[in-house]
C-alpha positions, 0 to 999 in steps of 0.5 A: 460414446459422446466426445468433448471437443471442448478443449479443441474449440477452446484452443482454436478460439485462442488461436484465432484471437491472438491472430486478430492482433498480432505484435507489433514490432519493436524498433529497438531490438537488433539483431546484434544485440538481441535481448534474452528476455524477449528472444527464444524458444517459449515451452507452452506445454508445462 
């Protein structure tokens, strides 16, 4: 039996390009105020 690791490999390499250039912040945002649109839990698997 042969295994496909595919998937995995194309998951890590997301991982590893995201983490190459992580968000900058933004000086705007307030912990008083936060904005719903970009505060929250994102569901990835759907």
């Amino acid at each position: 039996m042969i295994c496909d690791f595919t998937y995995i490999d194309d998951i890590v390499e997301a991982i590893v390009r995201v983490n190459d250039e992580p968000a900058a912040p933004n000086p705007d945002w307030s912990g008083d105020h936060p904005d719903p649109a970009t505060s929250g839990v994102h569901n990835l698997t759907t």
